[in-house]
C-alpha positions as CSV (number, residue, x, y, z in Angstrom):
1,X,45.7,36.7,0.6
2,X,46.4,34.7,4.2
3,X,43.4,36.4,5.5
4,X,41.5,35.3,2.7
5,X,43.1,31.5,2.5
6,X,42.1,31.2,6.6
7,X,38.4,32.6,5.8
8,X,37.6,30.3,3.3
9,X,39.3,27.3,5.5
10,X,37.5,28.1,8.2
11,X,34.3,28.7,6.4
12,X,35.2,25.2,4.6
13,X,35.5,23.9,8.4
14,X,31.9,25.5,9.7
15,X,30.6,23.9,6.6
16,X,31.9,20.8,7.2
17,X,31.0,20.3,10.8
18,X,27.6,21.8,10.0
19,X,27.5,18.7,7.3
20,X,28.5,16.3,10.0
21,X,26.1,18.1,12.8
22,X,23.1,17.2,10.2
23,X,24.1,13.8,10.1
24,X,25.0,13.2,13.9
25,X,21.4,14.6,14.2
26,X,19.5,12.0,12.3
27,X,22.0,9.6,13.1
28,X,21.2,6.0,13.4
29,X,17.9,5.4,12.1
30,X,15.9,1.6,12.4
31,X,13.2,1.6,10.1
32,X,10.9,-1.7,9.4
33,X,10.6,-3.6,6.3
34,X,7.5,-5.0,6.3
35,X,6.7,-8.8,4.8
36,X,4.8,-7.7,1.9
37,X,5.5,-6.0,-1.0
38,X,4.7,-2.6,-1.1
39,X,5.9,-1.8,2.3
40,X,9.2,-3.3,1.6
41,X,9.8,-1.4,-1.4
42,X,8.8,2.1,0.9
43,X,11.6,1.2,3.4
44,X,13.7,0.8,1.1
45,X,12.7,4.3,-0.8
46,X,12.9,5.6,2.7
47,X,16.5,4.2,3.8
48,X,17.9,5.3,0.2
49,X,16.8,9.0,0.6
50,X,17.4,9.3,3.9
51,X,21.1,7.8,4.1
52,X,21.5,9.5,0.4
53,X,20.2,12.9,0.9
54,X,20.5,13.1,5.2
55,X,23.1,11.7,6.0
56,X,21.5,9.0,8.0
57,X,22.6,5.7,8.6
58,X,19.9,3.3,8.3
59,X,19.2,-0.3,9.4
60,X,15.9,-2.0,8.0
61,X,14.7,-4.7,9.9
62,X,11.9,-7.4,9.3
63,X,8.0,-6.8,10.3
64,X,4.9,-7.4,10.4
65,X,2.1,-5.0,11.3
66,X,1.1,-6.1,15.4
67,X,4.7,-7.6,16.2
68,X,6.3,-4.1,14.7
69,X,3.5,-2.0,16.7
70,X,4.2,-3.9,19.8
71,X,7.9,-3.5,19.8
72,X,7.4,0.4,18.9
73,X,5.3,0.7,21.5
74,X,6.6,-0.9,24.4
75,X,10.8,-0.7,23.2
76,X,10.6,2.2,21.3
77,X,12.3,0.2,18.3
78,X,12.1,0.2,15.4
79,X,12.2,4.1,14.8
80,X,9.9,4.0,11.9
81,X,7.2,1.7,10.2
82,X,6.6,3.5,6.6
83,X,3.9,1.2,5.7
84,X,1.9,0.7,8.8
85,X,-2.1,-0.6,8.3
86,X,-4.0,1.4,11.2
87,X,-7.3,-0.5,10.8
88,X,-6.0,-3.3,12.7
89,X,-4.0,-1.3,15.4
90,X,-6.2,1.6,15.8
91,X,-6.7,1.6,19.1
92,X,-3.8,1.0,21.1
93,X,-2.6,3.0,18.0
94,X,-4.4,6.2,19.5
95,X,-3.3,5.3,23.2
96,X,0.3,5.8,22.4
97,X,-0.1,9.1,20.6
98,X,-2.1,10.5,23.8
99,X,0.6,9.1,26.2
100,X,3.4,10.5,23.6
101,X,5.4,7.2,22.8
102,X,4.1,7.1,19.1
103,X,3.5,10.0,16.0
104,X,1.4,9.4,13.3
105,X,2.4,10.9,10.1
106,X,1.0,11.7,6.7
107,X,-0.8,8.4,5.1
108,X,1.7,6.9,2.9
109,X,-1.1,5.6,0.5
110,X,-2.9,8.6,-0.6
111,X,-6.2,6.9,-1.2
112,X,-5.8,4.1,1.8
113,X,-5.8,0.4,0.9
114,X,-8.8,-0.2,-1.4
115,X,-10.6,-3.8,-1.6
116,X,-14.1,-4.6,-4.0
117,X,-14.8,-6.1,-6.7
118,X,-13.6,-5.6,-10.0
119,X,-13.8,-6.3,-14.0
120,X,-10.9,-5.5,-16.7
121,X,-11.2,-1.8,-17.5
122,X,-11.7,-2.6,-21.1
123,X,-15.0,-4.6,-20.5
124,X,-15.7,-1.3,-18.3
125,X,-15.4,0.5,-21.5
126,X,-17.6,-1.7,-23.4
127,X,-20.2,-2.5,-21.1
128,X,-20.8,1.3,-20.1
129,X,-23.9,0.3,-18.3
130,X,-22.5,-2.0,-16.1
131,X,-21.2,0.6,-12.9
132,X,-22.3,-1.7,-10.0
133,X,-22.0,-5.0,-8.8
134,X,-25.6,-5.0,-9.3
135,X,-25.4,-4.1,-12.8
136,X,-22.9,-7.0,-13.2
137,X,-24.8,-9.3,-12.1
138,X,-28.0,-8.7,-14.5
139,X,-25.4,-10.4,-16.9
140,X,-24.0,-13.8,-16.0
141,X,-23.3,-14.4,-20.0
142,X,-20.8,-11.7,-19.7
143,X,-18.5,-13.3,-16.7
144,X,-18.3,-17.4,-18.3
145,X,-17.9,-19.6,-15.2
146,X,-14.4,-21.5,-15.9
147,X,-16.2,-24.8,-15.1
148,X,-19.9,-24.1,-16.3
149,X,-19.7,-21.5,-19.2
150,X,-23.8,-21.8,-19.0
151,X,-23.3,-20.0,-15.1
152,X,-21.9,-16.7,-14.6
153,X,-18.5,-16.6,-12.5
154,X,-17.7,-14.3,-9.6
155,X,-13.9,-14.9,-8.4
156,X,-13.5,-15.3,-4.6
157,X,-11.0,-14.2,-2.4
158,X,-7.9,-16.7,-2.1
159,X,-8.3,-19.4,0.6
160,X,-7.8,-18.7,3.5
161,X,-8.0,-15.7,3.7
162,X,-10.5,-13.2,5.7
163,X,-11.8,-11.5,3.1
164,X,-12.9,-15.0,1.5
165,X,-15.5,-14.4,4.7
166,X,-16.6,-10.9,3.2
167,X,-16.7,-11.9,-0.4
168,X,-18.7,-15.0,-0.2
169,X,-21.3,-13.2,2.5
170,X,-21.8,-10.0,0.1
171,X,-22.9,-12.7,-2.6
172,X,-25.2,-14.3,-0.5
173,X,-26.5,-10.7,0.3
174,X,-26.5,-9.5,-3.4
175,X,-28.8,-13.4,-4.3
176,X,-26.1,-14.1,-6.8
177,X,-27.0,-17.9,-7.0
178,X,-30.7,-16.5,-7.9
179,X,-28.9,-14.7,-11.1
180,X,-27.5,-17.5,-12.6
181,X,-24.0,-17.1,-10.9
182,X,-21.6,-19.1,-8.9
183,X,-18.6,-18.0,-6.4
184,X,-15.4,-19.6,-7.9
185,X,-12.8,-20.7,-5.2
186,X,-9.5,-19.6,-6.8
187,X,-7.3,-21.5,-4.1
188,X,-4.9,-19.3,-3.9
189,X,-3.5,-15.6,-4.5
190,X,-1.8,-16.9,-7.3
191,X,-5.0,-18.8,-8.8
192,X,-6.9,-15.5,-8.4
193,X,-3.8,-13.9,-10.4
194,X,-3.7,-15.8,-13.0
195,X,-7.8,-16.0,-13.7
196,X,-7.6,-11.9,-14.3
197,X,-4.6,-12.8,-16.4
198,X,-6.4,-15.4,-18.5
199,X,-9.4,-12.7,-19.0
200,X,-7.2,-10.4,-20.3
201,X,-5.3,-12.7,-22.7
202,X,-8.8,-13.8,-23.9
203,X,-10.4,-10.3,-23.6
204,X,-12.8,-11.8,-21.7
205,X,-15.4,-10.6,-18.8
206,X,-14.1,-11.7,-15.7
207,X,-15.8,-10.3,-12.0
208,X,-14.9,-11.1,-8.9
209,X,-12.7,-9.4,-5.7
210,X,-9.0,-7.9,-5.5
211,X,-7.1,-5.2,-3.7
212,X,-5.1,-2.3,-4.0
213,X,-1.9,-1.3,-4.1
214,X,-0.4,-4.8,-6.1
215,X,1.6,-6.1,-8.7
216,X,-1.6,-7.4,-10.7
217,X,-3.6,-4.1,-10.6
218,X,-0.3,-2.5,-11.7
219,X,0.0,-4.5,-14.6
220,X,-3.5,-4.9,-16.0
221,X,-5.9,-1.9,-15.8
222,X,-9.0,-3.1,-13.4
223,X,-12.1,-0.6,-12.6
224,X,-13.9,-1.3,-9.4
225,X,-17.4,-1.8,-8.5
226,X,-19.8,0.4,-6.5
227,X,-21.7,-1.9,-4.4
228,X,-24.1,1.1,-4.6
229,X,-24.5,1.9,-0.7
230,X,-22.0,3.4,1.8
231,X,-19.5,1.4,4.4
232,X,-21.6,0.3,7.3
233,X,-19.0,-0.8,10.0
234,X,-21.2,-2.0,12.3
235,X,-23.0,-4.3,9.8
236,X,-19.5,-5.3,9.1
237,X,-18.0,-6.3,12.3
238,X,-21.3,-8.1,12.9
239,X,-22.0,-9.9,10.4
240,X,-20.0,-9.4,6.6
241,X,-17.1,-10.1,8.1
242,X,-18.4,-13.3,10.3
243,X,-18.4,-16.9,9.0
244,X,-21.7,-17.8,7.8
245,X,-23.7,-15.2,8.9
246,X,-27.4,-16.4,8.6
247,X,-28.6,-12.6,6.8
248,X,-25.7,-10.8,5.2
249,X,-26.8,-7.2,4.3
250,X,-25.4,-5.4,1.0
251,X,-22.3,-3.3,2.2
252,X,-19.5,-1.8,0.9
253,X,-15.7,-2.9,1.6
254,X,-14.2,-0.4,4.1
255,X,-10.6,1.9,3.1
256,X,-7.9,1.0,5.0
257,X,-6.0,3.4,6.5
258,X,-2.2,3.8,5.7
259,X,0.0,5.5,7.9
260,X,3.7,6.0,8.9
261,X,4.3,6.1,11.9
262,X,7.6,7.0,14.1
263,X,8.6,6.5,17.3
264,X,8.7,10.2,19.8
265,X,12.7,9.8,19.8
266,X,12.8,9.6,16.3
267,X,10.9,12.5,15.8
268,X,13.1,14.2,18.4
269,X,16.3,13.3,16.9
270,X,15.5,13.2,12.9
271,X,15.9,17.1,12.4
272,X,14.9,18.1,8.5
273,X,14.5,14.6,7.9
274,X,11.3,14.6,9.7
275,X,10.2,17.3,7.2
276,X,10.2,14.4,4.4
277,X,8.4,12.0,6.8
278,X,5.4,14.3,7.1
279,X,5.2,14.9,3.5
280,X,5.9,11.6,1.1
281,X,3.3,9.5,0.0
282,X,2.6,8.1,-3.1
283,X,-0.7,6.8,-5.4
284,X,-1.8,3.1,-5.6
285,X,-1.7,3.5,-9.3
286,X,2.0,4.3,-9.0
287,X,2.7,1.6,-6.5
288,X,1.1,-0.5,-8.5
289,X,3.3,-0.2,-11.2
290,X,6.4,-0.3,-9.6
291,X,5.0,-3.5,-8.0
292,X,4.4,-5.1,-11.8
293,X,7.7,-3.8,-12.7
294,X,9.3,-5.7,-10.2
295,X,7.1,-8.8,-10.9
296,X,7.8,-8.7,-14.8
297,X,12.2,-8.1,-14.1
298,X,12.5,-10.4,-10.7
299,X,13.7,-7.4,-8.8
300,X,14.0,-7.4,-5.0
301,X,12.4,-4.4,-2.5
302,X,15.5,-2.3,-3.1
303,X,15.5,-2.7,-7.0
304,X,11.7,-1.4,-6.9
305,X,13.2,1.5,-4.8
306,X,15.7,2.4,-7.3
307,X,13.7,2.3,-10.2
308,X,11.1,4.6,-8.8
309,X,13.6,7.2,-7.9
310,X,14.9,6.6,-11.3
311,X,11.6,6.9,-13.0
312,X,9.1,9.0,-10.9
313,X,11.5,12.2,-9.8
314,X,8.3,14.3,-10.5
315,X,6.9,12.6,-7.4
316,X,9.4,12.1,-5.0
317,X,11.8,15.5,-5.5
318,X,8.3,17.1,-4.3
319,X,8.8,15.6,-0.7
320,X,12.4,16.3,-0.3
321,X,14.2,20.3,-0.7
322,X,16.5,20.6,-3.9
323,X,19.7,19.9,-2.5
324,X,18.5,16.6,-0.6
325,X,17.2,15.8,-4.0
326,X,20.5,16.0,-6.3
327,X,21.9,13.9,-3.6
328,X,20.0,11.4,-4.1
329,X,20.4,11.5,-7.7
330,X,23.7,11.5,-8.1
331,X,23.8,8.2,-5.6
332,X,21.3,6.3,-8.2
């Protein structure tokens, strides 16, 4: 009976210090909580699993996409940027993988960041017809122009903003003015809001641009344009994306890419919590929603976290092992 009370302490003991070995290993992690929405409701996913299920003990600090790149970079801090935008980094981005100061991980967004232009998926269910821009545009009558019912309406980009650059060149390329339309200046990310949620009040036809993941394409169902031809970059970078460029060409918006990315200590130090870094990543239909949820209840980035590892375990137990995963639960 000794021998068998001293076994199981001492096997309580190896269990406990392999428990605390796990933890020492991941340890102190920094991760960065980026200034818009959807990224900030990821580090905070992130910091709840990882503190909750592997035993790290996580600070989240405030970014942006070149100021959090830069400081990875150069200081090695913070350890991790769940939500990081490559387009715009992409190639210093690839010189500090070769030299070994930065991993890229799985893309956090599954289908990138998507921009175009869109109509209320209930018109798209009416208007069967309509699948392209072009199509759209054969019928002005359908879009009302808030200030000239007589004029079809597309809705522009908030102010400001580059992609108000994009927008109003691809309708000077598509000769929207020829077809009766006009390019309505919203003013701001709010007025564009608000003009989708007007339409769908009034179940009314309403074109113009938005982006995913967000709040607003969580909460009302939008289906997005073909502009009927392929990305050309280099027509982009010269021209849709320049102010006033005399001969805009038709073109399609391009897919951001949406990575993680870590720092090479991280990676070193994270153990089996680097196993849920490479896998996690989640839809811009689900972001979407938690996005509106958070909207609708006035929720901050770690209430969004909570209730979607309250609602979605489907999703996220799949990037985690079983017993990471009841830990997390029974934390909730």
């Amino acid at each position: 009976m000794k021998k068998l009370l001293a076994s199981t302490i001492l096997a309580a003991g190896l269990y406990g210090f392999a428990g605390s070995a796990q933890a020492a290993d991941c340890g102190e992690v920094s991760i960065a909580e980026m200034n818009w929405a959807s990224a900030g409701v990821a580090a905070h996913v992130d910091k709840l699993i990882l503190e909750n299920g592997y035993g790290c003990t996580v600070t989240l600090v405030t970014g942006d996409t070149m100021p959090t790149f830069t400081s990875m970079n150069e200081k090695g801090e913070p350890d991790v940027a769940p939500e990081m935008w490559v387009n715009a980094v992409r190639t210093p981005l690839d010189a500090a993988i070769a030299e070994g100061r930065l991993i890229q991980l799985a893309p956090l967004l599954s289908e990138g960041g998507v921009e175009g232009w869109w109509v209320p998926k209930f018109f798209a269910d009416a208007h069967p017809d309509i699948k392209t821009v072009q199509d759209a545009l054969k019928h002005p009558d359908l879009f009302p122009a808030p200030e000239d019912a007589s004029k079809g309406a597309v809705h522009n980009c908030p102010s400001g903003w580059n992609c108000q650059v994009s927008t109003a060149n691809l309708y000077k390329a598509l000769k929207a003015d020829d077809m009766n339309f006009t390019l309505v200046d919203t003013g701001s990310a709010a007025g564009l809001d608000g003009s989708i949620a007007n339409a769908f009040e009034k179940k009314a036809g309403w074109l113009g641009y938005y982006w995913a993941p967000t709040a607003i394409l969580g909460k009302y169902e939008m289906t997005r344009l073909s502009f009927g031809v392929e990305h050309n970059k280099a027509d982009w970078d010269a021209c849709t994306a320049v102010p006033d460029c005399a001969d805009p060409k038709v073109n399609s918006y391009p897919t951001s890419d949406v990575f993680t990315v870590v720092t090479k200590s991280f990676s070193e130090k994270a153990g089996v919590a680097m196993d849920y870094m490479k896998t996690r990543q989640w839809d811009n239909g689900t972001v979407g929603k938690v996005l509106a949820w958070m909207t609708d209840n006035q929720g901050t980035n770690e209430d969004a976290a909570k209730h979607f590892l309250e609602n979605y375990p489907d999703m996220w137990t799949k990037w985690v092992a079983p017993d990471v995963a009841e830990k997390v639960k029974a934390a909730l």
